[in-house]
DOZANU-468612 format. One line per 10 residues: number of its first residue (from 0); for each residue x negated, z negated, y negated of C-alpha. Coordinates in steps of 0.25 Angstrom, whole numbers. Layout:
BEGIN
NUM) X Z Y; ... .
***
This chain:
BEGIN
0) 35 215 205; 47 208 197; 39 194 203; 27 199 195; 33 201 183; 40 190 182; 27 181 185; 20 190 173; 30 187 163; 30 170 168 .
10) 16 172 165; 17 180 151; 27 170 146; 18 160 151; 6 164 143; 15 165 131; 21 150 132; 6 147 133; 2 155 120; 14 149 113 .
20) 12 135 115; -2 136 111; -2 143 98; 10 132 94; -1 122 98; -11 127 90; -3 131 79; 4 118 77; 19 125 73; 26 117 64 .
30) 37 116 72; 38 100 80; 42 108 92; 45 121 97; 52 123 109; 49 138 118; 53 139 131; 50 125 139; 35 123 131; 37 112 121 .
40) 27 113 110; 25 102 100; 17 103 87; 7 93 92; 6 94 105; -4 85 111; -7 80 127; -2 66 128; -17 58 134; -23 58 121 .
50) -25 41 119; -30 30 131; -21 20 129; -21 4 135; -6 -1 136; -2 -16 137; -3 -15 153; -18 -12 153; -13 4 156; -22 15 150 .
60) -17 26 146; -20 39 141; -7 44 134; -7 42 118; 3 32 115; 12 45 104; 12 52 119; 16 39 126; 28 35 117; 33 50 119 .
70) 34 48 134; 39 35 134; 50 39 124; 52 51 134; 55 40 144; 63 30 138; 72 43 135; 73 45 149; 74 31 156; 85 29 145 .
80) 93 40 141; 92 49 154; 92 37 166; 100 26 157; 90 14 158; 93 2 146; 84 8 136; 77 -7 136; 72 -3 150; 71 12 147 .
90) 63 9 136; 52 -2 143; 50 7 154; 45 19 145; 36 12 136; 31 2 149; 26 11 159; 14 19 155; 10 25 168; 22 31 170 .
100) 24 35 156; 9 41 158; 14 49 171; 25 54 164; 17 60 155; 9 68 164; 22 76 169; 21 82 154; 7 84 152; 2 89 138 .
110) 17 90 135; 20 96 119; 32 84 117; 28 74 126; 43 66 125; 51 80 126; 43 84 139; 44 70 146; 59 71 144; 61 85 150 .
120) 52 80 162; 60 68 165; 72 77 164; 68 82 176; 59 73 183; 66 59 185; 55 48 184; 53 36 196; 61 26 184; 55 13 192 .
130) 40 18 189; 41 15 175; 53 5 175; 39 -4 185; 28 0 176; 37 -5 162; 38 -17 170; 22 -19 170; 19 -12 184; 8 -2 187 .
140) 11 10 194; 4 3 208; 12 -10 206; 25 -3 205; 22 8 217; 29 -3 226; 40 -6 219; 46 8 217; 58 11 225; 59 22 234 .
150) 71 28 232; 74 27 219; 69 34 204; 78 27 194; 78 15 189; 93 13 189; 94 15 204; 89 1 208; 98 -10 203; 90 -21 207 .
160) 78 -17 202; 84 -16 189; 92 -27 189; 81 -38 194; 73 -31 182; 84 -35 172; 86 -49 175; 71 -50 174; 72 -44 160; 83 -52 156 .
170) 76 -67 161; 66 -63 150; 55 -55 159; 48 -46 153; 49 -32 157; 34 -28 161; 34 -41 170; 45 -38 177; 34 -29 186; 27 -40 191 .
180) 40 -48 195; 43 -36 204; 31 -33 209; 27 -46 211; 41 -50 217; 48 -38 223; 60 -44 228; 63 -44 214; 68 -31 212; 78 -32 225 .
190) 85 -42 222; 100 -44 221; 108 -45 210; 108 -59 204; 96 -64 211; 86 -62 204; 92 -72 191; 95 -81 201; 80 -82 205; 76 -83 190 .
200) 88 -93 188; 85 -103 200; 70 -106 192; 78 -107 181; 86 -119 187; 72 -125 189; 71 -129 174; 64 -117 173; 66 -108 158; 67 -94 159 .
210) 56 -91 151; 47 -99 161; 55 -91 174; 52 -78 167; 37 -80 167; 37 -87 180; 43 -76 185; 34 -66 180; 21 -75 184; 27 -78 199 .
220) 37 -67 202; 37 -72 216; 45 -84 210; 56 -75 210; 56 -72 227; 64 -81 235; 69 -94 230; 61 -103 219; 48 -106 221; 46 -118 226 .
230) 28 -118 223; 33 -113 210; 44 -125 206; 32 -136 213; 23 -131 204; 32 -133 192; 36 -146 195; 21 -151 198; 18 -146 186; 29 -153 177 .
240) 23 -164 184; 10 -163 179; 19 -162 166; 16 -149 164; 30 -142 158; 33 -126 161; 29 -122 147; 17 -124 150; 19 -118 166; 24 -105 157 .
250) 13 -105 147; 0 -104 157; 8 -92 167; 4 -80 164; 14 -69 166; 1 -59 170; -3 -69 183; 6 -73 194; 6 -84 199; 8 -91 214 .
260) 15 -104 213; 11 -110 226; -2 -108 223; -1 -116 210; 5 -127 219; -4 -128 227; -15 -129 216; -8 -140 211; -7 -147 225; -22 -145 225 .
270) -24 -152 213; -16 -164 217; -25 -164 230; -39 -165 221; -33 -176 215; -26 -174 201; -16 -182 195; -5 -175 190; -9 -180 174; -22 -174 178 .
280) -17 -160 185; -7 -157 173; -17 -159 164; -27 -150 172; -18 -140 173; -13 -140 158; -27 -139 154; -31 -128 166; -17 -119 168; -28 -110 175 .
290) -27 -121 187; -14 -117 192; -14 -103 185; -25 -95 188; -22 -88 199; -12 -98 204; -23 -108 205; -29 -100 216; -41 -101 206; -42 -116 206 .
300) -39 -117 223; -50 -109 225; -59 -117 214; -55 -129 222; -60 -124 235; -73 -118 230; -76 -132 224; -73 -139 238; -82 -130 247; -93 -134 238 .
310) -90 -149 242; -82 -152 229; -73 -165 229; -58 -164 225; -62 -175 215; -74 -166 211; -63 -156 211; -53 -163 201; -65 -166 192; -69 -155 190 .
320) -55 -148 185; -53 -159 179; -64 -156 170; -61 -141 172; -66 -130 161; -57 -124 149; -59 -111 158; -50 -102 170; -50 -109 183; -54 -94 187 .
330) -65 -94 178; -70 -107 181; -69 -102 197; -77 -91 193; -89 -97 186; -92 -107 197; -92 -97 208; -100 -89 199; -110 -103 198; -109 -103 214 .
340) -113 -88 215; -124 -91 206; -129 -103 213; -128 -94 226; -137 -84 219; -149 -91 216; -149 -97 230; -145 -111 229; -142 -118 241; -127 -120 244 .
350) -127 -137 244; -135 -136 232; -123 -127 226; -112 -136 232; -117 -147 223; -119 -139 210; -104 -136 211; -100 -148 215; -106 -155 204; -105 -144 190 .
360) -93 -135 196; -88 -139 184; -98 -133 175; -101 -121 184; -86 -117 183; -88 -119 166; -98 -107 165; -101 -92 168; -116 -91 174; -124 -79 170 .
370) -127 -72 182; -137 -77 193; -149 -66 192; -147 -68 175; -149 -83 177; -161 -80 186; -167 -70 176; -164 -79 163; -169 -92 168; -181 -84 174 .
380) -180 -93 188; -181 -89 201; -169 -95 211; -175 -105 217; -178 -113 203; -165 -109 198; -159 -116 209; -169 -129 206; -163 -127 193; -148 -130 194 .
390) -151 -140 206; -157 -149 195; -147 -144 184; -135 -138 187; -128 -139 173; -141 -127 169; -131 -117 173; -125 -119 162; -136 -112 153; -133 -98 160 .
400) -119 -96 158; -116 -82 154; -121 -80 137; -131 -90 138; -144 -89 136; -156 -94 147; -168 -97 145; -178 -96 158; -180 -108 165; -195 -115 162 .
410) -207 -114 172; -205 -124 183; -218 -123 189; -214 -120 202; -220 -109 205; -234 -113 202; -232 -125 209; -226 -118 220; -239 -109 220; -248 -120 218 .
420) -243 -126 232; -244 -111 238; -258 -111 234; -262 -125 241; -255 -123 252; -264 -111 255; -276 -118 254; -271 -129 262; -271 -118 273; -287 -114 270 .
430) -282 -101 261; -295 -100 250; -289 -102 236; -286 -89 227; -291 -81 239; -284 -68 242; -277 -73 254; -270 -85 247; -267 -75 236; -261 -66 247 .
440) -252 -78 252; -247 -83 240; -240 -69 237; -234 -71 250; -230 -85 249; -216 -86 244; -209 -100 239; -213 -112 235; -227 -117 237; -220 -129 243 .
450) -214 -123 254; -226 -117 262; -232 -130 266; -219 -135 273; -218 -121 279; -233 -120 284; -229 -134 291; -215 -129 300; -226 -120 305; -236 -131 309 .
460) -225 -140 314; -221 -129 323; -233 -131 332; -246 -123 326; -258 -128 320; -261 -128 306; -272 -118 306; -264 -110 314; -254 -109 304; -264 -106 292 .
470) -268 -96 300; -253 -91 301; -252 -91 286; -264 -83 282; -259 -73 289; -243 -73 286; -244 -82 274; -228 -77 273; -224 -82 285; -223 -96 274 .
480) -213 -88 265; -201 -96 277; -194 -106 274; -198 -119 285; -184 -117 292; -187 -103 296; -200 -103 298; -195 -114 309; -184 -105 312; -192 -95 317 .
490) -203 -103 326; -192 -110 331; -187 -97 335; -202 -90 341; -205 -103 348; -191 -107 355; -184 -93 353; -194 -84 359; -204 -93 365; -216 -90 358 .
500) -226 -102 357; -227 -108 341; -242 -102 342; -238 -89 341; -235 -89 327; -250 -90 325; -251 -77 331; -238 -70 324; -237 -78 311; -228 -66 305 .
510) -217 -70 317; -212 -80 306; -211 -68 296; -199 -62 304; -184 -66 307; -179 -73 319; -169 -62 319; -181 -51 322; -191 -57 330; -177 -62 339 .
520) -171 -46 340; -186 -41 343; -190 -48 354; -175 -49 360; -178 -34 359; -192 -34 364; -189 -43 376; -176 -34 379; -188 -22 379; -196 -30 389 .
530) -186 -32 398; -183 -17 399; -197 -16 401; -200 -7 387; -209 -18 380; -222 -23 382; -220 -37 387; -228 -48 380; -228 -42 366; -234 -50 355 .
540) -221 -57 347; -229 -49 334; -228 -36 341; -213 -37 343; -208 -43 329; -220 -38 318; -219 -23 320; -209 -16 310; -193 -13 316; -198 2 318 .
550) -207 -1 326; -200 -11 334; -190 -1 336; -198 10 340; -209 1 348; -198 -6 356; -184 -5 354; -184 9 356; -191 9 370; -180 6 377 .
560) -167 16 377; -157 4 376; -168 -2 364; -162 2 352; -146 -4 356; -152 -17 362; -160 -17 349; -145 -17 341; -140 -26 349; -150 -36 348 .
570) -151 -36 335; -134 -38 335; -135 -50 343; -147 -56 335; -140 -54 320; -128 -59 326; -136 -73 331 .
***
């Protein structure tokens, strides 16, 4: 009972708390703050995600910048006065690490006095000090994750860590780089006393400034593993060479990009290889920075290689960067294999590619092409004549860059000619002019008219008299629709493959409407049927290849118990051939 009442009177004071703090809300007392029991309740109390806001880093936020000063003064107080850090790095670390700083925040939710309530939480609740010491130094919370240590929660604990940090701030390194270096370069934070300054010292003694070491560093923090880098020292020196000083090494890095040394050496080596002079390389590079830059010159190795697949000559090669573009390697890269995809999309044969690179790769790597089907649509041509197009005039394609406007290509007559032939060549074979049978072939007929003459010919050649063929045509005018080299593909195949005499084509004129691949699995099928002693013997080649796969499933293959696994088998074996 005395349980009871006890739990009663937590729920009536409860209630009363709740009442209090509401009607000070509502009423707005003129009194800043008013302390009852642990409720803090200020006269404009307000939930802290009232503003998205974008920091430097990119990092969106939804905590109003009035609630986010509050937290991080709540902070600073702590890391400085409570845990004893300089006030320098107390400081950085409170107004650098908004993820953190948003976390904290949801520990005291719709909190009255934002400041006052984080203070009375960290009273209690010691914060991990290296999450937000790696986030000020310009880590995400997953980039860090690895670089936590797992015994420890305050800062001052690891004396290596903090003392690595502190030569690095003290050799000019800005603080929210510092991140990178360690993750970049683990080792870092274990080293020793006194190793560290010796590393950045022995570049130093290389005639280097420290300005240049700082940004080095922070572009390559690799440099500071081991002994010095001896890719990193050849390239300098090839470079002061080609006469170009470290200020301007200094001004083309980019502390946002890492860079890999060796890399850049063998870039260089490459270059030499083409065939530049070292006047000529300097210059290049001077005017290009990208060459060497951009991705480490990974960009330009795999330009280089792209070109020579395509039959390119190194002294093609040299010319070409010689006269290279005010653009990005990269983006030069880009628009030729966009110009290569494009080529590939309209169907143009692959030699006819290789020479349109070889000869204007230059030019193709200059623009941005609209893309394939808008060309197609805008020039109002079909792929066949685009293709006849830039055979004759490569340099077109640069009427269809991206923004330009096109105008459809004129008439060529082609197709009036091609219809023209189409028409003759079915009188030739006795069809009656304007009759409904021609008309019924010329909608089958697909192609050029040029085409069907040589293709009714392979058939001749194969041994069948030209009366015989006509006849063949009237009644599968399609069987002309192949191209001569599969059309002697496929009776190659019925008169040498399966035996069949040339003739039978004038009985079975449609054998040359299907694969080789189906008319092979079927009668493999049909002879393996005969041999069980399931199938007709002597079946008429039509019978066996013209019905529909249903039926030959049903009809045939399923006759047999074993039918429809020796069905999948055979069609295995005959994909796979």
């Amino acid at each position: 009972m005395k349980t009871v009442i006890i739990h009663l009177q937590k729920q009536r004071i409860t209630s009363i708390l709740n009442w209090v703090s509401s009607n000070f809300v509502e009423n707005r007392f003129t009194s800043s703050k008013t302390l009852f029991g642990s409720i803090y309740i200020a006269q404009n109390p307000r939930p802290y995600r009232t503003k998205t806001t974008v920091s430097s880093d990119g990092y969106v936020s939804q905590v109003s910048p009035a609630i986010r000063r509050e937290a991080q003064a709540a902070l600073l107080e702590y890391l400085h006065s409570t845990r004893s850090l300089q006030f320098l790095d107390a400081e950085h670390m409170s107004k650098n690490s908004p993820h953190f700083i948003e976390q904290l925040l949801k520990q005291v939710q719709n909190a009255a006095d934002i400041e006052w309530s984080i203070a009375r939480y960290l009273r209690y609740h010691p914060i991990n000090e290296f999450e937000p010491f790696f986030e000020s130094l310009g880590l995400k919370p997953f980039e860090y994750r690895s670089l936590l240590p797992h015994d420890l929660i305050f800062l001052s604990d690891d004396v290596l860590l903090l003392e690595n940090y502190y030569v690095l701030c003290n050799y000019g390194i800005a603080r929210n780089k510092i991140g990178k270096i360690f993750k970049q370069a683990m080792e870092v934070i274990r080293y020793d006393f006194g190793v560290l300054q010796s590393k950045l010292q022995a570049y130093e003694e290389l005639g280097l400034n420290q300005f240049f070491t700082s940004k080095v560093i922070v572009c390559s923090p690799y440099l500071l593993i081991g002994g010095v880098n001896a890719k990193f020292v050849e390239v300098l020196m090839i470079l002061k060479i080609m006469g170009i000083e470290l200020s301007w090494v200094e001004e083309n890095l980019s502390e946002q990009d890492s860079y890999n040394w060796s890399m850049i050496f063998s870039v260089l080596h490459i270059f030499s290889k083409i065939g530049f002079s070292e006047e000529q390389l300097g210059g290049l590079i001077r005017q290009h920075p990208g060459l060497i830059f951009e991705g480490s010159g990974n960009q330009v190795l795999t330009l280089i290689v792209f070109l020579l697949k395509f039959g390119t000559t190194m002294n093609e090669i040299r010319l070409m960067f010689l006269r290279l573009p005010p653009i990005q390697v990269g983006i030069f890269f880009l628009n030729l294999k966009k110009c290569l995809m494009f080529l590939f999309e309209i169907e143009m044969e692959l030699d006819e590619i290789g020479k349109i690179i070889r000869s204007h790769a230059m030019f193709m790597g200059s623009l941005t092409l609209k893309k394939p089907n808008s060309i197609l649509s805008l020039l109002n041509v079909g792929r066949k004549r685009l293709c006849e197009h830039i055979r004759e005039n490569p340099l077109e394609m640069k009427k269809w860059v991206m923004g330009s406007k096109m105008e459809p290509l004129p008439k060529s007559g082609e197709k009036e000619r091609s219809q023209m032939l189409k028409i003759k060549f079915l009188i030739d074979l006795g069809f009656a002019e304007n009759s409904n049978e021609m008309g019924k072939a010329l909608k089958v007929f697909r192609g050029r008219g040029g085409e069907l003459q040589e293709r009714f010919d392979c058939i001749v050649k194969a041994g069948l008299d030209r009366q015989d063929v006509c006849k063949m045509i009237r009644v599968s005018p399609q069987i002309l629709n192949q191209k001569k080299s599969v059309i002697e593909l496929k009776i190659d195949f019925l008169v040498n493959g399966l035996g069949y005499p040339v003739s039978h084509l004038v009985i079975f004129p449609s054998y040359l409407d299907f694969t080789v691949q189906r008319i092979k699995l079927r009668l493999s099928m049909y002879n393996w049927l005969k041999n069980q002693g399931v199938a007709e013997p002597m079946l008429a080649l039509s019978t066996i290849i013209a019905c529909s796969p249903k039926v030959f499933m049903q009809r045939y293959v399923n006759q047999h118990p074993e039918g429809p696994q020796v069905w999948q088998d055979l069609k295995k074996q005959i994909c796979a051939e």
